[in-house]
C-alpha positions as CSV (number, residue, x, y, z in Angstrom):
1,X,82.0,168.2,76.8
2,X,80.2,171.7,76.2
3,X,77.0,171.8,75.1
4,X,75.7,175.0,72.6
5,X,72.4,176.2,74.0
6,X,70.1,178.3,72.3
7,X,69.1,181.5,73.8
8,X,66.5,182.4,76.1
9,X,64.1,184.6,75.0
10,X,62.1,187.3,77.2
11,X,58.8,187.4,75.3
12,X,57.1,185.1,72.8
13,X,56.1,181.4,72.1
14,X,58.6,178.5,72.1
15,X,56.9,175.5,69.9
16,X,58.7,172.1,71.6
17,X,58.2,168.2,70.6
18,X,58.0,168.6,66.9
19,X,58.5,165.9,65.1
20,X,62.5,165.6,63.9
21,X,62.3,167.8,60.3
22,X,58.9,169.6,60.7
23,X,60.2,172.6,62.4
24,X,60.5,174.4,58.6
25,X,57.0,173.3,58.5
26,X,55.9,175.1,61.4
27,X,57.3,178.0,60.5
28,X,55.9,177.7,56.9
29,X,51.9,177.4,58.1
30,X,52.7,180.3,60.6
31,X,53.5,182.6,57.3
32,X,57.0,183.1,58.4
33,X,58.8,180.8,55.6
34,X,56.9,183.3,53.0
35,X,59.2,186.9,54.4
36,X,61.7,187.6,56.4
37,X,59.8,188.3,60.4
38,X,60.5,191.0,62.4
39,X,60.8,189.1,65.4
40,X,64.0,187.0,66.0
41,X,63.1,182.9,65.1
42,X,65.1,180.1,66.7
43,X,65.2,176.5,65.2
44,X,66.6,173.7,66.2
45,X,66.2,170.3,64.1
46,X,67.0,166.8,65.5
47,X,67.5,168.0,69.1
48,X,67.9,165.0,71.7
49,X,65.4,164.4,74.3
50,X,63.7,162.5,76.9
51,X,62.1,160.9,74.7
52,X,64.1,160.8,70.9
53,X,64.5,163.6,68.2
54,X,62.9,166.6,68.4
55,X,62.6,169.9,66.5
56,X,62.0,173.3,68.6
57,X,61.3,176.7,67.1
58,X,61.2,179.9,69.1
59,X,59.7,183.2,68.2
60,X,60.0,186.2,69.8
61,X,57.5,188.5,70.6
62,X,54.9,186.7,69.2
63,X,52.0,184.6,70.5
64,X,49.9,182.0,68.7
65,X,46.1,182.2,68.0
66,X,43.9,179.2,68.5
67,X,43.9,178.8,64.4
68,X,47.6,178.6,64.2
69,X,47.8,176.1,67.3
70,X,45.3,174.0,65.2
71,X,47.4,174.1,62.2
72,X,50.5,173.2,64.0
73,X,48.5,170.1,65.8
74,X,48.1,168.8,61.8
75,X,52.0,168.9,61.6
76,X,52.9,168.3,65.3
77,X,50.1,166.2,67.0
78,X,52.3,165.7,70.5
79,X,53.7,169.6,70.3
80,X,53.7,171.7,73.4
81,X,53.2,175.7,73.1
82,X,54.8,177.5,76.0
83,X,54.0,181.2,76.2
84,X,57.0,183.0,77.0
85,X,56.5,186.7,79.3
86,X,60.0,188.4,81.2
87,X,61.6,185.1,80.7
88,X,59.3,183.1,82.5
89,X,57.0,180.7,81.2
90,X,53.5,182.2,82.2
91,X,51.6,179.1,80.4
92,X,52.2,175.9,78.9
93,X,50.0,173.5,76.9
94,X,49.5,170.8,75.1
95,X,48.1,171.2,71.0
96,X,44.8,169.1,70.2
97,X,43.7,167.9,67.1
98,X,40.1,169.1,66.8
99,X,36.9,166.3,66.1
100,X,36.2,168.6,62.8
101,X,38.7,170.7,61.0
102,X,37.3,173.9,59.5
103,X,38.7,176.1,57.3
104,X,42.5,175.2,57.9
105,X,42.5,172.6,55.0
106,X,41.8,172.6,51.5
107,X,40.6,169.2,50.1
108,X,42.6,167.8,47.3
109,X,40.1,166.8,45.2
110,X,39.6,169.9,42.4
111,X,35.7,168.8,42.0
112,X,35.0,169.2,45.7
113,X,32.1,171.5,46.6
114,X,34.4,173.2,48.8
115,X,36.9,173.9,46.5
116,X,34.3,175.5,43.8
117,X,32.4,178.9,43.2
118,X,30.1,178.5,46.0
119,X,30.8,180.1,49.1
120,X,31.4,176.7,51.2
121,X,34.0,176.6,53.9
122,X,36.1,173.8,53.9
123,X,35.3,170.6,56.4
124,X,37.4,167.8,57.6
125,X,36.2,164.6,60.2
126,X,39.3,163.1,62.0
127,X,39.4,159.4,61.6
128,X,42.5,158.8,63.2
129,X,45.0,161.2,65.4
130,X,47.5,158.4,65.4
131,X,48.6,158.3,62.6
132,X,46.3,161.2,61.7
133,X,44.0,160.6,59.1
134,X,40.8,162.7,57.8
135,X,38.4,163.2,55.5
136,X,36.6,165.7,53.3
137,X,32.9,166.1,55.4
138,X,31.9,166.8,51.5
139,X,33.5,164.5,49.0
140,X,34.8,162.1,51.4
141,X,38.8,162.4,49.6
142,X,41.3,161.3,52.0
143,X,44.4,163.7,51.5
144,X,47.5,161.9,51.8
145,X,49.9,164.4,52.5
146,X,47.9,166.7,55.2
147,X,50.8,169.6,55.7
148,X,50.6,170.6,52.1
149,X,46.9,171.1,52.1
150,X,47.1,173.2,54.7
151,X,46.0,176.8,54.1
């Protein structure tokens, strides 16, 4: 049987052990859902592997700041990020969700300090990595659906 791989690419960042369906998610937090990149993007949704599904993106000639590797640990708690140079991977690492989120999430609630006139940067405590739960450091509002909050 002949199996369809996805290119190699030479430079960039290859995002692997997304949850199955999250991949468009990725992409959406990194800004690339919003305009068409310059840089060529490979998905791949519901992959097999070791250890189930899996979604994979790949992005050429592009590498991730710690902000967006924090983002993508809200969607993608188990992700890897490999760093892609001449084909080789030059370093490979596992995302971590952060004791405090700030600045990466907007809190739900409309009355919150953080989302009013003042100049107050938004603040989240983890209670939970698995399942991932957190909280407003402010108002205390649990948001239920974390990858829409995300800014």
């Amino acid at each position: 049987m002949k199996e369809l791989r996805v290119q190699p690419i030479k430079d960039g960042t290859v995002i692997d052990h997304i949850p199955p369906g999250n991949a468009l998610k990725v992409l959406h937090i990194l800004g690339m859902g919003l305009t068409l990149p310059d840089s060529v993007i490979s998905i791949a949704i519901n992959v097999r592997g070791k250890r189930g599904k899996k979604d994979i993106v790949k992005i050429e000639n592009r590498e991730l700041d710690p902000r967006e590797v924090d983002k993508i640990a809200l969607i993608a708690p188990n992700a890897t990020i490999n760093i892609i140079r001449n084909y080789e991977v030059v370093e490979k690492r596992r995302v971590e969700v952060p004791d405090e989120i700030v600045g990466i999430v907007k809190c739900s609630n409309p009355n919150c300090i953080s989302n009013g006139k003042e100049p107050v940067e938004t603040k989240f405590i983890v209670k939970s990595r698995n399942p991932l739960k957190i909280k407003c450091y402010y108002c205390e509002r649990e948001p239920e659906d974390i990858s829409s909050q995300i800014i």
